[in-house]
N, CA, C and O atoms as a GROMACS GRO file, in nm:
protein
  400
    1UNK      N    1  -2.520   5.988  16.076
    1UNK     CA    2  -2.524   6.133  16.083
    1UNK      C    3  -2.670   6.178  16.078
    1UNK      O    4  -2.756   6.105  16.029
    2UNK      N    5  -2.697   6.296  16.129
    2UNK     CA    6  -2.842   6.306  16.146
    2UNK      C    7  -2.811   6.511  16.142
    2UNK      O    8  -2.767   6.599  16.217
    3UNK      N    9  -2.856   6.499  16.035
    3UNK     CA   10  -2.840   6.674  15.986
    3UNK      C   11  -2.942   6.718  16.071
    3UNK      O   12  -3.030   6.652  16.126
    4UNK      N   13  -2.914   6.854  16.074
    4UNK     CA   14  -2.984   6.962  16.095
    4UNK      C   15  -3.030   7.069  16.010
    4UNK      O   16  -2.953   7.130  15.937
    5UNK      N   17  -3.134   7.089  16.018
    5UNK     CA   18  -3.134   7.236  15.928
    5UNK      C   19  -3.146   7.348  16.025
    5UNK      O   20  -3.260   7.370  16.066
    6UNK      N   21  -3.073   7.405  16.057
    6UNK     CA   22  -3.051   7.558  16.142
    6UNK      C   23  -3.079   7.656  16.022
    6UNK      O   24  -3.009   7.754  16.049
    7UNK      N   25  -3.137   7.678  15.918
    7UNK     CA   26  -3.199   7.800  15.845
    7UNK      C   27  -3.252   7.756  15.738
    7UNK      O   28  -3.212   7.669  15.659
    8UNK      N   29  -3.360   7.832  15.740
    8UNK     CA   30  -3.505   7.787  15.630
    8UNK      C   31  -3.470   7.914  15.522
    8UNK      O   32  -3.409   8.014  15.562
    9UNK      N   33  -3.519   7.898  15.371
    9UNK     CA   34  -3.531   8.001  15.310
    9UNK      C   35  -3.685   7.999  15.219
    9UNK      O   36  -3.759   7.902  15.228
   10UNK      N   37  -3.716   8.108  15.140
   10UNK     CA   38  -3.813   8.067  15.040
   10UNK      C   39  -3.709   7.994  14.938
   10UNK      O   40  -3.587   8.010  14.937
   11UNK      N   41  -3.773   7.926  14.866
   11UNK     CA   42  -3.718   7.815  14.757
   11UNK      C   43  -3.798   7.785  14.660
   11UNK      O   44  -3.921   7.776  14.672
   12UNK      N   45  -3.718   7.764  14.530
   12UNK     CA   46  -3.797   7.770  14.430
   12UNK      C   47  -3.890   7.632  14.446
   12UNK      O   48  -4.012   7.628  14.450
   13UNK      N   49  -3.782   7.503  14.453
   13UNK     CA   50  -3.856   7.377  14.502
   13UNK      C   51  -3.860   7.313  14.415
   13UNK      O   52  -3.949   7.233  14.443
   14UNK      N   53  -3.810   7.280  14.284
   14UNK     CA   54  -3.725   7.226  14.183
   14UNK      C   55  -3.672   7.278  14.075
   14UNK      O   56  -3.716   7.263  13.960
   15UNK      N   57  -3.555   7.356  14.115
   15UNK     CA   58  -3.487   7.418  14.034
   15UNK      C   59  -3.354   7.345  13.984
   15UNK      O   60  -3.242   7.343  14.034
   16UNK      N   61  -3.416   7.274  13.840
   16UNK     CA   62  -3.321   7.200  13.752
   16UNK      C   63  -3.314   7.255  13.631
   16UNK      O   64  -3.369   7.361  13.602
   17UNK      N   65  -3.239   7.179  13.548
   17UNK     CA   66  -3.167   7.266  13.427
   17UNK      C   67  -3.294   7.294  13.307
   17UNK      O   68  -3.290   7.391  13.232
   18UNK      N   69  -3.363   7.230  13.306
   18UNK     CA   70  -3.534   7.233  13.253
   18UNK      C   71  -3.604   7.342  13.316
   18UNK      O   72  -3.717   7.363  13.272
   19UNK      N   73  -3.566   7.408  13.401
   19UNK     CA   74  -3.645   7.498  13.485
   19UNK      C   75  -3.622   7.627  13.424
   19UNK      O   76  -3.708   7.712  13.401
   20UNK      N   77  -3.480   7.633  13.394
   20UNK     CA   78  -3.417   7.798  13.379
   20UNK      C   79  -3.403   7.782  13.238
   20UNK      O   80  -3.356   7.684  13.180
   21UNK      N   81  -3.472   7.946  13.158
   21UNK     CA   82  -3.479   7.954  13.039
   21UNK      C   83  -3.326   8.065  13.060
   21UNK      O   84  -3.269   8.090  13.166
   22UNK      N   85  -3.287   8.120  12.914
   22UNK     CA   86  -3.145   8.188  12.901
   22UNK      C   87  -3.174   8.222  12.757
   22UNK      O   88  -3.285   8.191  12.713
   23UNK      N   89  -3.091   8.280  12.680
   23UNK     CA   90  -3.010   8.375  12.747
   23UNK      C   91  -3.017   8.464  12.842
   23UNK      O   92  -2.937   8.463  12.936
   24UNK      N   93  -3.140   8.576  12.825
   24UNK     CA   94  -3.228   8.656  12.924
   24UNK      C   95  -3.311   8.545  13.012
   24UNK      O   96  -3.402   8.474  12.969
   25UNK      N   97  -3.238   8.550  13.188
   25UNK     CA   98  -3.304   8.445  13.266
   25UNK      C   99  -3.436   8.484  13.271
   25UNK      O  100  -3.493   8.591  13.257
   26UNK      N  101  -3.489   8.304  13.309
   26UNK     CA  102  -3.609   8.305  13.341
   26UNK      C  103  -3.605   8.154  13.413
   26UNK      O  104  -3.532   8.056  13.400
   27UNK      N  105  -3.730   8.188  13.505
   27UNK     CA  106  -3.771   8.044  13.582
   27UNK      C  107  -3.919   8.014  13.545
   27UNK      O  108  -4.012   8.092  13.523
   28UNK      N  109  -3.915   7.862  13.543
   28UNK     CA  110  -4.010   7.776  13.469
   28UNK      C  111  -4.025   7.673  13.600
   28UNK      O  112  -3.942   7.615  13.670
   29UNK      N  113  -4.187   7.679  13.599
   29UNK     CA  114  -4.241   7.524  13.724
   29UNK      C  115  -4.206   7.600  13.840
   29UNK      O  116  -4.090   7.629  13.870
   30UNK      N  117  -4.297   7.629  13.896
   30UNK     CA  118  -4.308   7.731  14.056
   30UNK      C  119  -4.402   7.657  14.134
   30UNK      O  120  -4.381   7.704  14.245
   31UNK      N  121  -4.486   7.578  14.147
   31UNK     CA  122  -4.608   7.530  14.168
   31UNK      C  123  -4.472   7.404  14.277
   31UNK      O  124  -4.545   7.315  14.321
   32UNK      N  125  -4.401   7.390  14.300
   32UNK     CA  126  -4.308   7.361  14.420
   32UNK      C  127  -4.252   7.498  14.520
   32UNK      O  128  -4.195   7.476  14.627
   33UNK      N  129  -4.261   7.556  14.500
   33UNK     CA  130  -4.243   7.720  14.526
   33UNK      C  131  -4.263   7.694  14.738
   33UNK      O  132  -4.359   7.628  14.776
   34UNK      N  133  -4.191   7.738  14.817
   34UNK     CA  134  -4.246   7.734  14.954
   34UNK      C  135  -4.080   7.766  15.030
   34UNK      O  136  -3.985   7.830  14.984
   35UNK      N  137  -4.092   7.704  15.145
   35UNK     CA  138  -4.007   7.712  15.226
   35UNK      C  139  -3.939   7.542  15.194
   35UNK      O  140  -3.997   7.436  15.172
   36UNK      N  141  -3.757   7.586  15.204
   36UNK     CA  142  -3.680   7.481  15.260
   36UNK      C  143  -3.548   7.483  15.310
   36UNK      O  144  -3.499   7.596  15.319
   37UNK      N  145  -3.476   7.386  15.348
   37UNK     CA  146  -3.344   7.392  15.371
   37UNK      C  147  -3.281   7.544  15.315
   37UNK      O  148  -3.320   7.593  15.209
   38UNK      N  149  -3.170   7.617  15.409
   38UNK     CA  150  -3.100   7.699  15.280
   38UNK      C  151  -3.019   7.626  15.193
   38UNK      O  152  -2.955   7.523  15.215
   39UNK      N  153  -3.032   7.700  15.078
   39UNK     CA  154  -2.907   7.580  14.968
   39UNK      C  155  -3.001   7.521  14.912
   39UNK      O  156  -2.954   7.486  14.803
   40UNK      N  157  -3.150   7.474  14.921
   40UNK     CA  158  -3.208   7.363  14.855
   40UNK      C  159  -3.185   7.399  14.692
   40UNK      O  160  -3.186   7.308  14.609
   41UNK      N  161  -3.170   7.506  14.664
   41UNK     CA  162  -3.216   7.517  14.500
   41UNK      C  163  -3.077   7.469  14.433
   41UNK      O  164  -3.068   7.390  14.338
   42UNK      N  165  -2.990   7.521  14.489
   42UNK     CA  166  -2.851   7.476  14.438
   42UNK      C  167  -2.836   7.372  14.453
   42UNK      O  168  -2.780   7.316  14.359
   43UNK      N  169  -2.868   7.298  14.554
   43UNK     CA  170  -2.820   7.147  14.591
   43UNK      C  171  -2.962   7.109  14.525
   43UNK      O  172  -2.994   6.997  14.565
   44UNK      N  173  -3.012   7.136  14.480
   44UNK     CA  174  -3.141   7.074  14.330
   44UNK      C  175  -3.011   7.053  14.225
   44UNK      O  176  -2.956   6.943  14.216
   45UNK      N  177  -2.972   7.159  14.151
   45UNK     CA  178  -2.895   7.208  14.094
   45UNK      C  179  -2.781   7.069  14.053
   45UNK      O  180  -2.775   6.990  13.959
   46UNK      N  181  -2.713   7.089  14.158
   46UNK     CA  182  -2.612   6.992  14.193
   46UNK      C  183  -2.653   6.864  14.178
   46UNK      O  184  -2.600   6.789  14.095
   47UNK      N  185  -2.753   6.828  14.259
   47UNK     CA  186  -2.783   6.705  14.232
   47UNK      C  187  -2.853   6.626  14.116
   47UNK      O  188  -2.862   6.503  14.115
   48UNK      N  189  -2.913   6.725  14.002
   48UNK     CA  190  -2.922   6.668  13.868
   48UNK      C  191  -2.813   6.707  13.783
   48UNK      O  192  -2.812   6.702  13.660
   49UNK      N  193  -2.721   6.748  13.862
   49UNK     CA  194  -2.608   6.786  13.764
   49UNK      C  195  -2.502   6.623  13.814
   49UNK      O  196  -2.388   6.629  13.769
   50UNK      N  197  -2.526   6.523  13.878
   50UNK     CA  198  -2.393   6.446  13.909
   50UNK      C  199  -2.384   6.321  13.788
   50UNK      O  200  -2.323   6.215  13.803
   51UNK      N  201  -2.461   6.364  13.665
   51UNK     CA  202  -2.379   6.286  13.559
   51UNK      C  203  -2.294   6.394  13.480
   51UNK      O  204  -2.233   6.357  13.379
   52UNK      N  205  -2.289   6.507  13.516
   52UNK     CA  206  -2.193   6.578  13.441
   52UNK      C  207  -2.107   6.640  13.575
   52UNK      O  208  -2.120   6.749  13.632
   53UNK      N  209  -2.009   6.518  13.603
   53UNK     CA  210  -1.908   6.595  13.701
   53UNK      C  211  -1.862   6.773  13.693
   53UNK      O  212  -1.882   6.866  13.771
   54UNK      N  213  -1.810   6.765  13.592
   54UNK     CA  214  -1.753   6.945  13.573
   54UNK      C  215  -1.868   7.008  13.616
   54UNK      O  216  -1.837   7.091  13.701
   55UNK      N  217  -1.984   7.005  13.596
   55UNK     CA  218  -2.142   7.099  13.618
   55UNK      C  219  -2.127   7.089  13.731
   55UNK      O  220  -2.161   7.194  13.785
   56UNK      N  221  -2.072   6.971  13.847
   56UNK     CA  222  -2.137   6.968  13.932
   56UNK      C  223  -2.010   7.072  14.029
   56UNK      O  224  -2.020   7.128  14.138
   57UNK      N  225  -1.916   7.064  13.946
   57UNK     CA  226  -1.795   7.145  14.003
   57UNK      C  227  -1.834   7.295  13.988
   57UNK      O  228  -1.767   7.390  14.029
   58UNK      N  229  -1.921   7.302  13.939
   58UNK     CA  230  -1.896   7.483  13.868
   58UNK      C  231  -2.070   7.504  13.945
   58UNK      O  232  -2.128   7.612  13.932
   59UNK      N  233  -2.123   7.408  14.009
   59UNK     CA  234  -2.245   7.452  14.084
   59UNK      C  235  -2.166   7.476  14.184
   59UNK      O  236  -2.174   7.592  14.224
   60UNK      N  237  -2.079   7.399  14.250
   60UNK     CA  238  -2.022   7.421  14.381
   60UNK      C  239  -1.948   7.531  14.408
   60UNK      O  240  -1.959   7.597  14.511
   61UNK      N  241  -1.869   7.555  14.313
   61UNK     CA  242  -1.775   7.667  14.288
   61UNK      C  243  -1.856   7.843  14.298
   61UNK      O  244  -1.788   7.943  14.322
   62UNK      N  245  -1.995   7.849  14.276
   62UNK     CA  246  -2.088   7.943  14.229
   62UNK      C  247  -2.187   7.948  14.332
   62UNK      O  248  -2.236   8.058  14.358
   63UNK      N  249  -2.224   7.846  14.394
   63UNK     CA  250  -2.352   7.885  14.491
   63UNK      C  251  -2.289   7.772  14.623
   63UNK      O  252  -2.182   7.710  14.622
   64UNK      N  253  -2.388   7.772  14.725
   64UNK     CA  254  -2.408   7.746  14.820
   64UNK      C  255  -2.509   7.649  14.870
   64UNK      O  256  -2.612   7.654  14.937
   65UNK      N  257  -2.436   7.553  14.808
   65UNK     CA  258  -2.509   7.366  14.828
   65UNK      C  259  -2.462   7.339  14.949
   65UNK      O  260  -2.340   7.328  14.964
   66UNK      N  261  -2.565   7.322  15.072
   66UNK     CA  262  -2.507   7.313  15.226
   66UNK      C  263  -2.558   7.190  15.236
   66UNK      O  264  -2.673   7.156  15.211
   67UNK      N  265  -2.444   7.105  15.282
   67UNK     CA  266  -2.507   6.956  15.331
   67UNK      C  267  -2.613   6.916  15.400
   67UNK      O  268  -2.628   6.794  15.400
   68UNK      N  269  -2.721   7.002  15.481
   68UNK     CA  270  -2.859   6.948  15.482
   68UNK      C  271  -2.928   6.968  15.385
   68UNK      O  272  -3.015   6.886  15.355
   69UNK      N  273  -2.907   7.092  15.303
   69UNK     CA  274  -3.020   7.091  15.149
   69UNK      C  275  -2.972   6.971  15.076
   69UNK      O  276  -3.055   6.894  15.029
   70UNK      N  277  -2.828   6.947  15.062
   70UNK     CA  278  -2.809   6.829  14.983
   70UNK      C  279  -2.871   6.679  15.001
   70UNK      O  280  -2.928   6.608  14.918
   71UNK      N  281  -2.838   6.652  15.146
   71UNK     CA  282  -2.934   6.534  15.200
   71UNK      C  283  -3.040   6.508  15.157
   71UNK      O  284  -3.078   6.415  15.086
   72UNK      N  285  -3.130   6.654  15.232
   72UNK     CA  286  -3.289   6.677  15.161
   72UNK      C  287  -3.297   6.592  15.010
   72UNK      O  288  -3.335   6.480  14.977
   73UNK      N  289  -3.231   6.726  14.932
   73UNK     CA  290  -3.249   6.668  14.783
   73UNK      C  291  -3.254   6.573  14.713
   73UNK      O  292  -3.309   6.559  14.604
   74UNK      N  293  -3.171   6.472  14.800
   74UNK     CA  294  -3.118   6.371  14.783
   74UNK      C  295  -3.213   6.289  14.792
   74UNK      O  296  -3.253   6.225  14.694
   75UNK      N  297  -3.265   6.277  14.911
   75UNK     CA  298  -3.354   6.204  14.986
   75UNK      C  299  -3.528   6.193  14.878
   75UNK      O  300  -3.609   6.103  14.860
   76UNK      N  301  -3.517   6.336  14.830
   76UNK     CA  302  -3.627   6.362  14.763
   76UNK      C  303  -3.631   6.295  14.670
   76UNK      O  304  -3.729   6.224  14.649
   77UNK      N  305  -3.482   6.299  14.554
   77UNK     CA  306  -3.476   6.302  14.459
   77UNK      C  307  -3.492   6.102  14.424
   77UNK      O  308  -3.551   6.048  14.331
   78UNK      N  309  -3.444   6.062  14.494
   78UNK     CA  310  -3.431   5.901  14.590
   78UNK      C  311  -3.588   5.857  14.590
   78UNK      O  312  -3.629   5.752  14.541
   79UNK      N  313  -3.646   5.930  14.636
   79UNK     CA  314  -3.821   5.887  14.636
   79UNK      C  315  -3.932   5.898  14.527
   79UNK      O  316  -4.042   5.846  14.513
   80UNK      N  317  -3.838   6.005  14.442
   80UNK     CA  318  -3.934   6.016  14.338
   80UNK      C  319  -3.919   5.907  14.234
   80UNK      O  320  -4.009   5.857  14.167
   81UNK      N  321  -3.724   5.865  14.230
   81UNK     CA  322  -3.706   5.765  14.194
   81UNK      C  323  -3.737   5.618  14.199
   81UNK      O  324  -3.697   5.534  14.119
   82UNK      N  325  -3.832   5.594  14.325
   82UNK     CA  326  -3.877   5.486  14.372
   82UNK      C  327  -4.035   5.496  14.262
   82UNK      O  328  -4.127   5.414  14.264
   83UNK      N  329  -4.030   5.568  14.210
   83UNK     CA  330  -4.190   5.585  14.175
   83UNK      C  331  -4.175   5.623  14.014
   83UNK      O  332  -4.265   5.686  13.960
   84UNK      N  333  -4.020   5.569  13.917
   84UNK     CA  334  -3.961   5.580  13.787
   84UNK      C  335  -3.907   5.709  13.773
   84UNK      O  336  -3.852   5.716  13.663
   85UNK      N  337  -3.900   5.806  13.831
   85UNK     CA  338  -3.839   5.902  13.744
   85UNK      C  339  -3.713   5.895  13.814
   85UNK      O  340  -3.677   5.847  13.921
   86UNK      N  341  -3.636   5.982  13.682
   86UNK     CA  342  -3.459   5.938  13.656
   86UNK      C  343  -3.398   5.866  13.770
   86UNK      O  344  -3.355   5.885  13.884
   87UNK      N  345  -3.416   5.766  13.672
   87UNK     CA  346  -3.348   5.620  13.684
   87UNK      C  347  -3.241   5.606  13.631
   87UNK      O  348  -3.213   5.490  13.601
   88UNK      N  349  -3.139   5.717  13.597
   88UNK     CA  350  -3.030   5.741  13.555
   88UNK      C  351  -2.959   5.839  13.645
   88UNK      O  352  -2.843   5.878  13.631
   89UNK      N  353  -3.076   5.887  13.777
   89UNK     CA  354  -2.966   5.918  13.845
   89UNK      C  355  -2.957   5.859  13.988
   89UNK      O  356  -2.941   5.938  14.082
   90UNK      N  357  -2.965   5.748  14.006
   90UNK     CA  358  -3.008   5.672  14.131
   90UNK      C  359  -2.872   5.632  14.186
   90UNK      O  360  -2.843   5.650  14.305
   91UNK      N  361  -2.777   5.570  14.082
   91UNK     CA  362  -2.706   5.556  14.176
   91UNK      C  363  -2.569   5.648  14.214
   91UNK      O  364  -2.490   5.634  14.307
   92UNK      N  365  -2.572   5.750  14.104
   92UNK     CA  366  -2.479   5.854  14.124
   92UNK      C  367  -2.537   5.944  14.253
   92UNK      O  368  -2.461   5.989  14.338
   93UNK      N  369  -2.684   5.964  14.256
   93UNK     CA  370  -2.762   6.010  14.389
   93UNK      C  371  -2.665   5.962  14.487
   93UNK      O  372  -2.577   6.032  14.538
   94UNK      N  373  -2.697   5.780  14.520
   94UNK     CA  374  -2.660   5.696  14.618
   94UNK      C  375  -2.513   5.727  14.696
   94UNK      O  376  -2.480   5.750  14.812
   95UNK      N  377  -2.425   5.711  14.532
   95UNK     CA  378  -2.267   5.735  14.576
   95UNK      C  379  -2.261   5.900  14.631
   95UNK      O  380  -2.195   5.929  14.730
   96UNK      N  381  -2.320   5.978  14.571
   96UNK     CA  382  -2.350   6.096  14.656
   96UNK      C  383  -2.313   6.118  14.785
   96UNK      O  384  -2.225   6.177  14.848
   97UNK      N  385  -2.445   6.025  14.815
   97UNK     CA  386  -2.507   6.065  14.977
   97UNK      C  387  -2.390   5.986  15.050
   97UNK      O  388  -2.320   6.026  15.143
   98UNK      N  389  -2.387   5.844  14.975
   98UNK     CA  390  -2.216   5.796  15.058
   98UNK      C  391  -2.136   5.837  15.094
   98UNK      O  392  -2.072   5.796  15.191
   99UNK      N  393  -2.105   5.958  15.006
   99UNK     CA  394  -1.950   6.037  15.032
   99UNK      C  395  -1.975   6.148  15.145
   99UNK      O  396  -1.905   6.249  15.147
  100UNK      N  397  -2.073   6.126  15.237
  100UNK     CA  398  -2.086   6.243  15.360
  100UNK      C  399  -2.031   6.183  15.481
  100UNK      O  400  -2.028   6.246  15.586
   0.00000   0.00000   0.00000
C-alpha cells in the first residue's frame, strides 16, 4: 500500500500525553510545531496510546486519526525507536502498522 496524503494541516508535531497539561488545557513542546498529514496530532495521540488499548479506543472514538497521519506516525515513531527511545512501543507500533 502506498498512502497518500491529499491534505496538509498546521500540527502541533508531537502531541503526546506529556505534552498536554489539565485540568485547564495547555500544550507543552512546540519546537516540532509546522505542517503535516491531517490527523497527525491524533494519530501522535493514538499511537503512544497502543499500550493502553481503551485510550486508544476513546482517541478514535473523539478525533480524527486518518490512515496516512497514522502511517506517518508510525513510521516516525519506528525511527526514533531505532535510535532507543520507547522501546516499549516498537512492537505494538509494528502490529499496528500490520493491521492496514
Amino acid at each position: 500500500m502506498n498512502p497518500v496524503v491529499r491534505e496538509w494541516e498546521t500540527v502541533h508535531g508531537d502531541l503526546h500525553w506529556a505534552n498536554l497539561m489539565g485540568p485547564k488545557f495547555g500544550l507543552l513542546d512546540r519546537e516540532s510545531w509546522g505542517r503535516g498529514p491531517a490527523g497527525t496530532d491524533a494519530a501522535t495521540l493514538l499511537n503512544y496510546s497502543l499500550l493502553v488499548p481503551q485510550t486508544v479506543e476513546r482517541v478514535r472514538d473523539t478525533t480524527d486519526a486518518g490512515l496516512p497521519a497514522q502511517f506517518y506516525v508510525a513510521a516516525r515513531l519506528l525511527h526514533r525507536a531505532d535510535r532507543g527511545d520507547h522501546p516499549d512501543l516498537v512492537a505494538p507500533l509494528r502490529r499496528h502498522a500490520d493491521s492496514w
